[in-house]
C-alpha positions in Angstrom: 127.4 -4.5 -65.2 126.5 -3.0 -61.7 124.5 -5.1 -59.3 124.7 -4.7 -54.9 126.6 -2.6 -53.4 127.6 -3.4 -49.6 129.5 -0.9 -47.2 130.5 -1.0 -43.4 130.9 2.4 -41.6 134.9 2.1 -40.4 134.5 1.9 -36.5 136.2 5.0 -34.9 139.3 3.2 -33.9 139.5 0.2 -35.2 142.8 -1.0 -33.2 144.6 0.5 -30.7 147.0 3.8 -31.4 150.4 3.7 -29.9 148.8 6.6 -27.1 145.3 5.7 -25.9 143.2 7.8 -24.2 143.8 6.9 -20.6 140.9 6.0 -17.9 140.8 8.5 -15.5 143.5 11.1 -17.3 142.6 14.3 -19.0 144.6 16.0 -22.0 146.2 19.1 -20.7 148.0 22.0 -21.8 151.9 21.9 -21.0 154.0 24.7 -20.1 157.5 23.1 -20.4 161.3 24.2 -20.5 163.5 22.9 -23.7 165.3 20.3 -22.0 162.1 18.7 -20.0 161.2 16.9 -22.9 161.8 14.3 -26.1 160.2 14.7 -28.9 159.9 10.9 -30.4 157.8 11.3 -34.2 154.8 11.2 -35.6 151.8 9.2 -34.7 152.0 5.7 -35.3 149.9 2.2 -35.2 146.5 1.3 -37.1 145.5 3.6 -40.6 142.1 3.9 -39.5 142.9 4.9 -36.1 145.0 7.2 -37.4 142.8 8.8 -39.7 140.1 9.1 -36.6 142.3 11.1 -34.7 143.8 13.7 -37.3 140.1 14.0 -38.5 138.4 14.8 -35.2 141.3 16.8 -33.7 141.1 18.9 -36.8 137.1 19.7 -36.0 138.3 21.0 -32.5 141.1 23.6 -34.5 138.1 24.3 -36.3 137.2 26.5 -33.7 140.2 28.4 -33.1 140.7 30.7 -35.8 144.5 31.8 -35.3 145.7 28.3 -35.1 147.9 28.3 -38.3 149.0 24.9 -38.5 150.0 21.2 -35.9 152.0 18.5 -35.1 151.1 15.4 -33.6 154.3 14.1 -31.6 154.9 11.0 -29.5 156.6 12.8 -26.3 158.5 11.6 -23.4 159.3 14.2 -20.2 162.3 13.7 -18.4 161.2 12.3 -15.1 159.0 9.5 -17.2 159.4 6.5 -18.5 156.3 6.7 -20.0 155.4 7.6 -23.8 152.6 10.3 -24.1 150.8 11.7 -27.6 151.6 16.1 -28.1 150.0 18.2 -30.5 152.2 21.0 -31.2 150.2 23.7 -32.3 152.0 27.2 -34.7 149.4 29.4 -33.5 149.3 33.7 -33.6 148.5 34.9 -30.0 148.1 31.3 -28.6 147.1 32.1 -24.7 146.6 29.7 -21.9 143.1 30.0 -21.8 143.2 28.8 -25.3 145.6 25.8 -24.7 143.0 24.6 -22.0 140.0 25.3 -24.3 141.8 23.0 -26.6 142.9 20.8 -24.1 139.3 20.0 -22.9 137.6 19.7 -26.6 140.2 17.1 -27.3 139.9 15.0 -24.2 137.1 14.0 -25.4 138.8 12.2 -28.4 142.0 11.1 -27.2 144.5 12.0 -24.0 147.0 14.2 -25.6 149.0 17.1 -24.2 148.9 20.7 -26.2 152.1 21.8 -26.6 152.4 26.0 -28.1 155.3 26.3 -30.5 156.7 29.3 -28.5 157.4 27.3 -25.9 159.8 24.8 -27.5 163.3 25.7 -28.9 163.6 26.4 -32.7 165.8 22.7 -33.4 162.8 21.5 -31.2 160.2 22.6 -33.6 162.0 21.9 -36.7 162.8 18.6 -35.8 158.9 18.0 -35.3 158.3 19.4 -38.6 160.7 17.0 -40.2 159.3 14.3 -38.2 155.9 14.3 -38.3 153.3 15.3 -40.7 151.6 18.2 -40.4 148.0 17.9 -39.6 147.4 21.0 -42.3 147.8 21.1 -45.9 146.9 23.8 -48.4 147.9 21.7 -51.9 145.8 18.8 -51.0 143.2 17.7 -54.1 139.8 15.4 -53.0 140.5 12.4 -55.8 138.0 9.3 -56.0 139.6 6.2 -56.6 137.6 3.6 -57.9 139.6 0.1 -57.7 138.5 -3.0 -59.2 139.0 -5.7 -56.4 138.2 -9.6 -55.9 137.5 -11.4 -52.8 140.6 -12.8 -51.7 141.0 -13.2 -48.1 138.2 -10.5 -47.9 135.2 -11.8 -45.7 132.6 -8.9 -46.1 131.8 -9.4 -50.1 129.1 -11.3 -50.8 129.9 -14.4 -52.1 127.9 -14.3 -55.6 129.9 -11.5 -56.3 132.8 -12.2 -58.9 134.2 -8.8 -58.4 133.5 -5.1 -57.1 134.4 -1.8 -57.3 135.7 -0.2 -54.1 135.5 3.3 -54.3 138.8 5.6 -51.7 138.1 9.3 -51.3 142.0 10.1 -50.6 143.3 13.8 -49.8 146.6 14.1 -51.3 149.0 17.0 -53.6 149.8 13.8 -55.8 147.7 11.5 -57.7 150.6 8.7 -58.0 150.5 9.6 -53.7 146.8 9.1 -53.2 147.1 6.0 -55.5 149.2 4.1 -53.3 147.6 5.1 -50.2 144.0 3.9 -52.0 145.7 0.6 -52.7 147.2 0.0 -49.2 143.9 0.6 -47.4 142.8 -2.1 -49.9 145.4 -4.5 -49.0 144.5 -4.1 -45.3 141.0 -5.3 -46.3 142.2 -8.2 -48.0 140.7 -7.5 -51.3 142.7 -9.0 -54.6 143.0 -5.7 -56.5 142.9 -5.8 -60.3 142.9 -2.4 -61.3 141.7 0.9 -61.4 138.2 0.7 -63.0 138.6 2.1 -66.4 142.1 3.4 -65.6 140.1 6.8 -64.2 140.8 9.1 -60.9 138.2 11.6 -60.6 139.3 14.8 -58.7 136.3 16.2 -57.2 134.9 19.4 -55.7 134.7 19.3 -51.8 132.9 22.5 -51.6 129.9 20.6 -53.3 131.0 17.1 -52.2 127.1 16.7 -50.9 124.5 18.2 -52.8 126.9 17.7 -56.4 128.3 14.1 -55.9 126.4 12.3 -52.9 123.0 13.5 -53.3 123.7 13.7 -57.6 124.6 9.8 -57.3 124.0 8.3 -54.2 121.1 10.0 -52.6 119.9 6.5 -51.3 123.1 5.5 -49.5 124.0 9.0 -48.6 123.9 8.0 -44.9 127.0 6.0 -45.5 128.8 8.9 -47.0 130.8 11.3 -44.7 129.1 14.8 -44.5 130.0 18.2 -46.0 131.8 19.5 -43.0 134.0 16.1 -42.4 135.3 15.6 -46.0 136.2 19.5 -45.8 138.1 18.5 -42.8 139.4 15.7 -44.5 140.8 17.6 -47.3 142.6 19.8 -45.3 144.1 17.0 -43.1 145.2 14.8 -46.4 142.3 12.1 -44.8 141.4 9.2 -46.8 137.9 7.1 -46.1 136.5 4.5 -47.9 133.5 4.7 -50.2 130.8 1.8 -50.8 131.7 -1.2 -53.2 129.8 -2.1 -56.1 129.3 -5.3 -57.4 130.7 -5.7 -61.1 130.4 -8.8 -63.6 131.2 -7.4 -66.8 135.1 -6.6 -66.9 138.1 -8.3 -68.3 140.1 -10.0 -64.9 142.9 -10.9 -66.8 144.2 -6.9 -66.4 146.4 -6.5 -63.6 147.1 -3.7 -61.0 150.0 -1.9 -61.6 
């Protein structure tokens, strides 16, 4: 049956990201000929720090309307050794006004360099396509994933519990895609997973992720929950964040994850 439940907030960047923000340097908009720079791939280092970035860069997009779609790119210019962090942005009547605009919104999350798709070559761009992920995507579906876990090398479940139930929100087109990215983020906690509780992935509404699911079943540890406007953000990023786990005493641990 259910008993506790226990949840920490993830902090906003857990570890470090291949391209911190620097002290003293400010994200800029880039005007740039084809040959001044290397495109390198996509962001990489720790999932949560990952996640952070693509969530909160995707608020500041928000507010540019014509921005169609973006890249984030590791990027090297010619006369550095240095590695910097791009986000290519496919934008309709990007100016330079708007680049800065950008620029200065996202300084505030990370150092990053804005990079318009006009200016880069056509191999350029489809190379970064290929490369990275884009930070956009229309066939995304919100699923909750609720997994049965045991301690293991976990150190944040209580230690009367015999099991819980960690609930993943996980923005993904697949379910068998969202599935494996639910049960990686529980390997990185260190939880034993068993299974997925009652062998059920819920696809929910985002449009009434608040006042339909939150507020409908966890009015009273809402404040852990992400709001309205971030798991809408989340969806259209592919995002995933983790939910608050259960405790649960009552379940055959003999099943095994598949």
């Amino acid at each position: 049956m259910f008993g506790g439940l226990f949840s920490k907030k993830t902090r906003k960047l857990e570890q470090k990201l291949c391209a911190q923000k620097d002290q003293g340097r400010k994200s800029s908009a880039v005007n740039i000929k084809n040959t001044d720079i290397n495109f390198l791939g996509d962001l990489d280092g720790a999932i949560n720090g990952i996640e952070f970035v693509r969530l909160e860069i995707a608020k500041v997009l928000a507010n540019f309307p014509t921005v169609m779609n973006a890249w984030f790119s590791k990027i090297q210019y010619a006369e550095e050794e240095r590695i910097r962090l791009a986000l290519i942005i496919d934008s309709q009547n990007f100016s330079k006004e708007m680049g800065h605009s950008i620029a200065l919104r996202c300084s505030e999350i990370v150092s990053i360099d804005i990079v318009p798709s006009i200016n880069i070559s056509t191999a350029q761009f489809a190379k970064i396509k290929s490369n990275s992920k884009a930070l956009y995507c229309k066939e995304n579906k919100l699923l909750e994933i609720p997994i049965l876990v045991e301690r293991g090398g976990n150190k944040d479940m209580p230690e009367d519990w015999k099991q819980g139930i960690q609930l993943y929100y996980v923005a993904e087109s697949e379910i068998d895609l969202a599935l494996h990215r639910a049960a990686a983020e529980a390997q990185i906690q260190k939880f034993q997973m068993v299974c997925v509780f009652e062998d059920k992935i819920l696809q929910l509404d985002p449009k009434v992720w608040w006042d339909e699911y939150v507020m409908e079943r966890f009015a009273k540890e809402r404040s852990l929950f992400p709001s309205q406007e971030d798991i809408e953000v989340l969806v259209k990023t592919g995002g995933l964040v983790r939910g608050i786990c259960m405790q649960w005493d009552n379940y055959d641990s003999n099943k095994s994850f598949q």
